[in-house]
Every structure is written in C-alpha cells, then in structure tokens.
C-alpha positions as CSV (number, residue, x, y, z in Angstrom):
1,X,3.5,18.9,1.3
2,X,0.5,18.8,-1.0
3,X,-2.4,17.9,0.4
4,X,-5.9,17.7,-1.0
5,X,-9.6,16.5,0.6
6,X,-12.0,13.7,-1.4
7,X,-15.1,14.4,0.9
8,X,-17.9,12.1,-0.2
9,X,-20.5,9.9,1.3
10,X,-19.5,6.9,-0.3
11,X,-21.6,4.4,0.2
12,X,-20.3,2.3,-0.6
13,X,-17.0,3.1,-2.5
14,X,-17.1,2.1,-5.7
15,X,-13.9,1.2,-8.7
16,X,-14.8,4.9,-10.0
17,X,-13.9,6.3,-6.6
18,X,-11.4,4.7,-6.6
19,X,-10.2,5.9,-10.0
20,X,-10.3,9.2,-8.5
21,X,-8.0,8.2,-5.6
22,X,-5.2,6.8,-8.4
23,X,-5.1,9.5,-9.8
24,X,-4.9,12.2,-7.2
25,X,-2.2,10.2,-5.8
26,X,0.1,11.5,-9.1
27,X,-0.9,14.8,-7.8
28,X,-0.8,15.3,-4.4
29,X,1.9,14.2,-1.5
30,X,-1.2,12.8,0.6
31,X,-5.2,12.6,-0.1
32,X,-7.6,12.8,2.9
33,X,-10.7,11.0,2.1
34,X,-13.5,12.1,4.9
35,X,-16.6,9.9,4.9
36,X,-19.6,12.2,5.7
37,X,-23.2,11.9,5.8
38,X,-25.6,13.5,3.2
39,X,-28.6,14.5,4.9
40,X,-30.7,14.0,1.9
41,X,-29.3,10.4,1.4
42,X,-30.5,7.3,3.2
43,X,-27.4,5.0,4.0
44,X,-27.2,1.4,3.3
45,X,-24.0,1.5,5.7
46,X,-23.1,3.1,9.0
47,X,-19.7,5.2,8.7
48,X,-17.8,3.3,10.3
49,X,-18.4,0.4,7.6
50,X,-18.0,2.8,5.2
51,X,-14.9,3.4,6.2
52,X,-13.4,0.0,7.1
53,X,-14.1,-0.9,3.3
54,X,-12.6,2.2,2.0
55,X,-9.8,1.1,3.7
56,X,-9.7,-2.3,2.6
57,X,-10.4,-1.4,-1.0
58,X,-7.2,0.6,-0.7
59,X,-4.8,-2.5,1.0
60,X,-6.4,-4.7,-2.1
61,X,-4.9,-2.6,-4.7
62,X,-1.7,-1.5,-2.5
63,X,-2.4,2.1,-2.6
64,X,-2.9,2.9,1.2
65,X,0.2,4.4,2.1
66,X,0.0,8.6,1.5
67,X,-4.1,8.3,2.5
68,X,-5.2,10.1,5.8
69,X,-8.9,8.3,6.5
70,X,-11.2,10.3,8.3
71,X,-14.9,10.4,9.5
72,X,-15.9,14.1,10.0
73,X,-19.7,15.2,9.1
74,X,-19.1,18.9,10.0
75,X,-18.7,21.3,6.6
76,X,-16.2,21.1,4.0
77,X,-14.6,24.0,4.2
78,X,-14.4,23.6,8.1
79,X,-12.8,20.5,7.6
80,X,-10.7,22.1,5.1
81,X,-9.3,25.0,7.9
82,X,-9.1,21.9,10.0
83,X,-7.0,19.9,8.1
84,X,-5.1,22.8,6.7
85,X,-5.4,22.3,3.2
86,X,-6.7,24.3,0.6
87,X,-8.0,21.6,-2.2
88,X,-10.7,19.5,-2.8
89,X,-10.5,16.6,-5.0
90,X,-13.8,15.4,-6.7
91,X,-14.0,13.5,-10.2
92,X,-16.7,14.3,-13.1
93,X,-18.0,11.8,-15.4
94,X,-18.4,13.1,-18.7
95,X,-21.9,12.5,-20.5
96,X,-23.6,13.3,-17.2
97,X,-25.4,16.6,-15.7
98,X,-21.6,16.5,-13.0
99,X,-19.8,19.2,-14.8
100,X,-22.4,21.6,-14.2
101,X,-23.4,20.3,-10.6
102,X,-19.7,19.7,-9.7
103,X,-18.7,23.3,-10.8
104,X,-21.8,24.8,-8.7
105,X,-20.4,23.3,-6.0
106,X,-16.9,24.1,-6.3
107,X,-18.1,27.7,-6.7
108,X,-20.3,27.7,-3.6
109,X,-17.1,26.0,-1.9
110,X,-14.9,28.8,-2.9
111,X,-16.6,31.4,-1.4
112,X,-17.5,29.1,1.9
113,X,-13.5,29.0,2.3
114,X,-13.6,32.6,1.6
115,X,-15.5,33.6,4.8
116,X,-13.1,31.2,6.4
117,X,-10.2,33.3,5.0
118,X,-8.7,30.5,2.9
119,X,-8.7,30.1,-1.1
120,X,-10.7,26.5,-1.6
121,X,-9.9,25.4,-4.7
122,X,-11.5,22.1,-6.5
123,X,-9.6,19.9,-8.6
124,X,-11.7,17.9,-11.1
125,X,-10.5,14.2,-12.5
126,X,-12.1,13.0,-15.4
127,X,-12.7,8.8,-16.6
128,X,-11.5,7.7,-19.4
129,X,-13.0,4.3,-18.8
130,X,-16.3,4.3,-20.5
131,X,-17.4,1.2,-17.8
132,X,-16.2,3.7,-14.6
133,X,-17.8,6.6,-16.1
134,X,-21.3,5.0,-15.6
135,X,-20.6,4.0,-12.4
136,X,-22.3,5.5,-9.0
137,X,-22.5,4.4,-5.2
138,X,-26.9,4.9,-6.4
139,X,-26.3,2.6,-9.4
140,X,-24.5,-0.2,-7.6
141,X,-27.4,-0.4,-5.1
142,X,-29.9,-0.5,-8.0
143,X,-28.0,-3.4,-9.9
144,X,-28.0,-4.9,-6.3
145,X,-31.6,-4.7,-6.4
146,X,-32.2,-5.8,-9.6
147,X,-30.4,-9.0,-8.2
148,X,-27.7,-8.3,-11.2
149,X,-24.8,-9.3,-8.4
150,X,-22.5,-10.0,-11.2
151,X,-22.3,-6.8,-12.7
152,X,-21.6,-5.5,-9.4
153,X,-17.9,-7.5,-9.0
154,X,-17.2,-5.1,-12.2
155,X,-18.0,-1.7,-10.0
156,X,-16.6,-2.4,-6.8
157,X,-14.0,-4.0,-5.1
158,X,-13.8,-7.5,-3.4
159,X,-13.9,-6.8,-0.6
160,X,-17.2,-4.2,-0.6
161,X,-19.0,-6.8,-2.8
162,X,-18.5,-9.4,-0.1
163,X,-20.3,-6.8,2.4
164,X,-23.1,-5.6,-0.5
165,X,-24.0,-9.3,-0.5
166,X,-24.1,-9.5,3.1
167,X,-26.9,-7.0,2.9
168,X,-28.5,-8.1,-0.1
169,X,-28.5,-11.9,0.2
170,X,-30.3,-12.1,3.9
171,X,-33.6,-11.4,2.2
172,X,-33.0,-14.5,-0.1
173,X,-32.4,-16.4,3.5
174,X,-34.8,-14.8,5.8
175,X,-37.7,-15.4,3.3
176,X,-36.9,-19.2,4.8
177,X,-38.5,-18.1,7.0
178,X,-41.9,-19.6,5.9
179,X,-40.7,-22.9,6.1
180,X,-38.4,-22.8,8.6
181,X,-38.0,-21.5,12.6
182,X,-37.4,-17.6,12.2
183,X,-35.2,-17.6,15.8
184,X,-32.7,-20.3,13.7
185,X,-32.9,-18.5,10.5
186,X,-31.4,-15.0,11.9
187,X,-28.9,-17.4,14.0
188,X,-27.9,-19.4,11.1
189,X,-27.2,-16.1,8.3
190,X,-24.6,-14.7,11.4
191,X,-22.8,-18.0,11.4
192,X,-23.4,-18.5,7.3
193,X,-21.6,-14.9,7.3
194,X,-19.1,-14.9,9.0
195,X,-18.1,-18.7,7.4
196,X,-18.3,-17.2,4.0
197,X,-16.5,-14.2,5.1
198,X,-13.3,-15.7,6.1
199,X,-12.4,-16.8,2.2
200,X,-11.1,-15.7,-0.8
201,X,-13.2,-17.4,-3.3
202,X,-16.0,-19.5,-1.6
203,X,-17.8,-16.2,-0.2
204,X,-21.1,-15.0,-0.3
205,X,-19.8,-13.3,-3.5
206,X,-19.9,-16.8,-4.7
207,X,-23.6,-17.5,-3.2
208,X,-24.4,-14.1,-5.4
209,X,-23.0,-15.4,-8.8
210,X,-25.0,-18.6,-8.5
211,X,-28.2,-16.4,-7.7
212,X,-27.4,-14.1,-10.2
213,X,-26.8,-17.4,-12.8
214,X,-29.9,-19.2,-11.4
215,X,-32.1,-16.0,-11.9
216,X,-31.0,-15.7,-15.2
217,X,-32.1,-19.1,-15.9
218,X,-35.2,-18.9,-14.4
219,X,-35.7,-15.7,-16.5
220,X,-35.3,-17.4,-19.8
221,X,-36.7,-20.9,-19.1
222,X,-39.4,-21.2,-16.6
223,X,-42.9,-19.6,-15.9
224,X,-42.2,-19.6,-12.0
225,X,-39.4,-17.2,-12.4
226,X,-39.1,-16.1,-8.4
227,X,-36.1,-17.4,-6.8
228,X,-38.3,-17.3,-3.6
229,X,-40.5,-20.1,-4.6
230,X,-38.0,-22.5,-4.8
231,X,-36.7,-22.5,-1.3
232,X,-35.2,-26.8,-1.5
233,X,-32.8,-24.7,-4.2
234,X,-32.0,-21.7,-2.5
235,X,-31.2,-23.7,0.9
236,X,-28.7,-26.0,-1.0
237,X,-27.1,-23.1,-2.5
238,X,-26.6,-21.1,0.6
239,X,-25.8,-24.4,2.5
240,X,-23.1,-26.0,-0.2
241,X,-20.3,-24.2,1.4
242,X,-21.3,-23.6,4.7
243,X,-18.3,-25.8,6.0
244,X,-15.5,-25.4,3.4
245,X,-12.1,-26.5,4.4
246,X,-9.6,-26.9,1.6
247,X,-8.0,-29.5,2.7
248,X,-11.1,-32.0,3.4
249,X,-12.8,-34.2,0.8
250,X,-16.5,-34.0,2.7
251,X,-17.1,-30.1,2.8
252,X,-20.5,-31.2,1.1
253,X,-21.3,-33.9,3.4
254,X,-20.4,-31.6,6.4
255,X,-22.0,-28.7,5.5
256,X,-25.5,-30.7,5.2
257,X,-25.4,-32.1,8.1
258,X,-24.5,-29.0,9.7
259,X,-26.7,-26.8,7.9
260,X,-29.7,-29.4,8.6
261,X,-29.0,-30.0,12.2
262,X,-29.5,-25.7,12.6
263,X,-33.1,-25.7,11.3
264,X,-36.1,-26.5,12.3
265,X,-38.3,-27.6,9.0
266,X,-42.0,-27.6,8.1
267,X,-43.0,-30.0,5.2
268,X,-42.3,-27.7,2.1
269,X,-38.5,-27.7,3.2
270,X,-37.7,-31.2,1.7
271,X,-34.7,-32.2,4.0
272,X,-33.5,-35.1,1.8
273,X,-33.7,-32.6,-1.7
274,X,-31.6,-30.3,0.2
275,X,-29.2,-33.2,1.2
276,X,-29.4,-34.4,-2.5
277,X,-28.8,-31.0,-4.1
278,X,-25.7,-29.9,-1.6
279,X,-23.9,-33.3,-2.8
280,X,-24.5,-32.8,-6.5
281,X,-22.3,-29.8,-6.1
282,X,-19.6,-32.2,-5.6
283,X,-17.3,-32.4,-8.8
284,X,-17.1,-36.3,-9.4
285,X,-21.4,-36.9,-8.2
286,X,-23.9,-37.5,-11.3
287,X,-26.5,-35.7,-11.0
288,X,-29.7,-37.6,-10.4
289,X,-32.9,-35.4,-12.1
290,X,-32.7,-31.6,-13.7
291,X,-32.1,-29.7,-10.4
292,X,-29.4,-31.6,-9.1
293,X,-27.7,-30.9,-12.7
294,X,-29.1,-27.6,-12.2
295,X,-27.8,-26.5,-9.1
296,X,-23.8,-27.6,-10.3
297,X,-24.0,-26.1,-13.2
298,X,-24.5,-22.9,-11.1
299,X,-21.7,-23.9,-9.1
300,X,-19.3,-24.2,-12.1
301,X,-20.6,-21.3,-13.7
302,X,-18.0,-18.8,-13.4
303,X,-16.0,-21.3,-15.6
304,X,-18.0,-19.9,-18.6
305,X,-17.5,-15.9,-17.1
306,X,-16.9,-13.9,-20.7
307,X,-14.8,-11.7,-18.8
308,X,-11.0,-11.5,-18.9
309,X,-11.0,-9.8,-15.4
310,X,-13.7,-11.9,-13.8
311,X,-11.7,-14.9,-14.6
312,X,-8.5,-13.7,-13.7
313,X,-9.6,-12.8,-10.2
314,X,-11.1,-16.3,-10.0
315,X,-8.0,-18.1,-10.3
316,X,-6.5,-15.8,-7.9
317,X,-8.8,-16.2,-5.2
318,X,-8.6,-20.5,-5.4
319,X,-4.3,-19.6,-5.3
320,X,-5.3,-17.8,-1.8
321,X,-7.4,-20.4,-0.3
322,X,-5.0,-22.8,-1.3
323,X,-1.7,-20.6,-0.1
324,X,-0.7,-23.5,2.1
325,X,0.4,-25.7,-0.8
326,X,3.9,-24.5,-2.5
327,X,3.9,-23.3,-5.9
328,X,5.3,-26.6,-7.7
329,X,2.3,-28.8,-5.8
330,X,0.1,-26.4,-6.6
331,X,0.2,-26.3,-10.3
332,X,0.3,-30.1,-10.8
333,X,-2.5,-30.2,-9.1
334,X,-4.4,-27.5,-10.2
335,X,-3.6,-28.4,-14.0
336,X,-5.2,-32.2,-13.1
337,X,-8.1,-30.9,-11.9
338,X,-8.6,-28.3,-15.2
339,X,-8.0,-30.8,-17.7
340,X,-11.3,-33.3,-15.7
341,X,-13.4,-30.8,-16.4
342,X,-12.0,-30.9,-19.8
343,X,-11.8,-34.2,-20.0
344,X,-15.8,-34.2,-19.5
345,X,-17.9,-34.7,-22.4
346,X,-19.9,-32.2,-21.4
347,X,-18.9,-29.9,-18.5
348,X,-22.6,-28.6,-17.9
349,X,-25.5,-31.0,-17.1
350,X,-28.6,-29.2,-18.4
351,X,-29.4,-27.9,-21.7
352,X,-29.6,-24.2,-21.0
353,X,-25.8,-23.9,-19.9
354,X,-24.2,-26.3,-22.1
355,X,-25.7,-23.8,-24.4
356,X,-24.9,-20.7,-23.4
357,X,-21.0,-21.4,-21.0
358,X,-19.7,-24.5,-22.7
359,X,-17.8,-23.2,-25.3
360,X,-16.4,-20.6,-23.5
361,X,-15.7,-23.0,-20.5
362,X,-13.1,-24.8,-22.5
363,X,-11.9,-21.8,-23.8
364,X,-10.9,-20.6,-20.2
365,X,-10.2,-24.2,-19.2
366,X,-7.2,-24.5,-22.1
367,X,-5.8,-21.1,-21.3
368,X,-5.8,-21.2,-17.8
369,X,-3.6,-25.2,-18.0
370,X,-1.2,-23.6,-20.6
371,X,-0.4,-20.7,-18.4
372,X,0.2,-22.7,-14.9
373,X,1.9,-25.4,-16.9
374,X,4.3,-22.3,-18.3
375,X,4.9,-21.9,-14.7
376,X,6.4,-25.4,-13.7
C-alpha cells in the first residue's frame, strides 16, 4: 500500500489544503494528515478543533474514506518511522517564496529520515487555481480580521467558516456589552451559537454575510462607518434568527421576544428598534424608515451574490433545511416564493442596494425558477 504523510498545522484547513488532499488521493492508496503545532505560530484553534474540521471538510466533499487523521506533535520524520511510510506530501504555490522554502525543508527532511535509517522523500503538488494559489491558513485569519467574511466562504469550507465566525463574530456581540448585562451577554453568544450552529443556511455564516454587506455599506455611505456604534442594528441582526424553525410563520416574532427576555438593557439599547428591525426581516413587512429597509436588504443580500458558486451553495443549504418536504412540494413552493421577490417592483428598499444587487438579483432569481421548474 502507498502511503504518504500531509503534516501541517492547519489552522484552520483551508480549500487549498484541501486541493492538496484531492490530489494525493490519485497518488497514494491512503494519506495521513497529522495536525501538529508550530512553535513559532499562535493558534486560533486547539488541535482537537483542528482536527474535527479537517474531518468535516472531508465528509462535505465525500473524500474521507483512504484518510488516516492523526494529532502527533513529535518530529516528522519520527512520525514518519512511526507510521512506516517514507513520503511526505506538501503542495507549493507558484508565484510565492514556497519552492525554495518547501525544497529546504524537504532537504533538511531527507537527511532527518536518514539518521533514522529511512529514505524521506517529499512529494510536491502544485495549483492550478489562480484563487487557491493565494490562499493560506495566515491570509484567511487576516480577511477575517479585516471583517471581509465573504471572501472567506471562497477559501474554506462550510463547515470551518461556520467555526471562523464563531470566533470572529463574539467581538461584534460582547462589545454589547456597554449597553447590556455582561453575565447575559456571554450566556446568550453560547445559546446564539449553538442555535445557529444546528443549520445549513441560517448560520452565523449568514450573521457574517450581513456584517460583511452592512460594513460595506457603511464604508461607502456614511461618516460613522463602525459597526460597533450601531448596536440597535447589530442586536437585530444577531437576534433575527435566533429561533428559526422552518416550519413556523413567527421565527421573527419568537426570536425577539426571546432574544429581549435574555438581556438586561440600559437606555442606548432601544428595545422597541430592535423589535422593529427583527420584524422588518420578515419577507411580506414594509419597512417603516431607512434602517428597517436597511437591515432586509442585508438579509436578502446574498440574492444579488456575483458568484456562481456562492449562489449555488445557497440554494443548496435552504434544500437542507427544508429536507422534510419531498421534492415535488418543494419546488412548487420554492418557485412561488422566487417569482414574489420577482414580482416586487423593487426587491431592495434603500438606494445603495437597489443600486448595486438589483440587477443581478433578478438575474439569479430567473435562473434559479427555470432550473427547479426543469425539475417538476
């Protein structure tokens, strides 16, 4: 049997680790991918998170079978003798200073297995994607904190986004904080977690697209661009689907009062604007001033996505929180709601996203009804 090591830190695991995987899969018999720690490197995740969305990134794109998973900190070439093998996989992105690193290292990993009476080879895999070959566990953490969540979905899978924005959201949510009991706060992101966590679409993936689309916004049409200084927003945006049960018509109403009945306010929380704003991310309210037409044309954002990809794992996620309904219901249903928005003069409320998603909006909107109406 062929076997080969991927040793890396990974943290996390990114699309263009996972590239590598693919593609030492048409190599090798099985690929042991250790999780170590770099010394030099501060971790956003323990290993055993690491790990767990390694392995979940794997189940998501069906390639787990021939994988040995393993958590060993101790040298690569000891783990090598270990695991009696005699390859290392690692992957080079061209345009970058890797070759030469990666080759140094392969050289000092030769000899290493040398003393250990073995011949450690490294095998190299190169991208072709030019999108992968930019990608890095460092640069996903920067676009994270450069609040750019949406470019993130392109370099990582679903799964690890919905853990990056479990780390990177709390800030947004504990800066609350100064409006609101701190004890409750830390209470309430646990419960808001694991909530979100349990869904295919309505996840704190979704919380990070609005943020992403409301920074944006912010950026190019207010002077009071901090998110943080408009905490009546950034309440109804975490709270809009803090109860979400696809089969109820209330989620909005429910997750209010839920939401409300969990915090303790001051004065510059305005509980009736966060009431207001959490309803007007119902599909059928009319939005009453700018930020309740603000704060659902977040919501429907990802309608306008520009992406091919983006949309297409949109529509897939809403099949999964719907899988209860057969196939035949589905569609009818699905289509009727499509063709509203459609149906809307206008499918966004304020200027600066009619603008810039409508177009596009309708674009995805008539493609996505001839395609499930293909299907019936």
């Amino acid at each position: 049997m062929k076997r080969a090591i991927f040793s890396g830190s990974f943290d996390p695991f990114t699309l263009g680790h996972l590239s590598i995987v693919q593609k030492a899969l048409q190599e090798f018999d099985q690929l042991i991918i250790n999780v170590g720690n770099n010394p030099d490197k501060k971790s956003l995740f323990d290993t055993d998170t690491r790990l767990e969305m390694i392995r979940q990134t794997l189940c998501e794109y069906g390639i787990e079978q021939h994988i040995k998973l393993l958590k060993d900190s101790c040298l690569t070439a000891d783990l090598a003798l270990k695991e009696n093998t005699k390859v290392l996989v690692r992957g080079i992105r061209l345009g970058t200073n890797d070759p030469e690193v990666e080759q140094n290292l392969a050289t000092l990993n030769q000899y290493l297995g040398k003393i250990r009476g073995i011949d450690l080879q490294t095998q190299f895999f190169t991208e072709e994607d030019a999108f992968l070959r930019t990608i890095s566990s460092t640069r996903v953490k920067n676009l994270c904190q450069l609040q750019q969540y949406i470019a993130v979905g392109k370099c990582v899978s679903p799964y690890v986004h919905k853990q990056l924005m479990n780390k990177y959201l709390e800030p947004y949510f504990a800066n609350l904080a100064k409006y609101q009991n701190l004890t409750h706060i830390k209470k309430t992101y646990k419960q808001l977690i694991k909530n979100y966590n349990s869904r295919a679409y309505h996840t704190l993936s979704h919380i990070g697209y609005m943020l992403n689309m409301l920074q944006i916004y912010l950026n190019c049409t207010q002077e009071n661009q901090d998110i943080n200084n408009h905490p009546n927003l950034v309440l109804a945006i975490f709270a809009h689907d803090y109860i979400y049960n696809p089969l109820a018509t209330d989620n909005e109403e429910q997750s209010v009062k839920k939401i409300l009945q969990e915090e303790t306010y001051k004065r510059t929380i305005q509980a009736d604007k966060v009431k207001n704003l959490v309803l007007a991310t119902k599909h059928d309210h009319t939005a009453q001033d700018e930020e309740e037409a603000l704060i659902a044309d977040l919501d429907l954002s990802i309608l306008g996505t520009f992406e091919e990809d983006v949309w297409k794992q949109y529509t897939a996620n809403i099949r999964k929180e719907y899988c209860h309904i057969p196939d035949e219901i589905y569609l009818k249903e699905r289509i009727k709601i499509l063709e509203n928005f459609i149906n809307r003069p206008q499918i966004f409320q304020t200027d600066f996203f009619r603008n810039l998603l409508e177009q596009q909006a309708r674009k995805n909107l008539n493609t996505e009804i001839e395609k499930l109406k293909s299907l019936l």
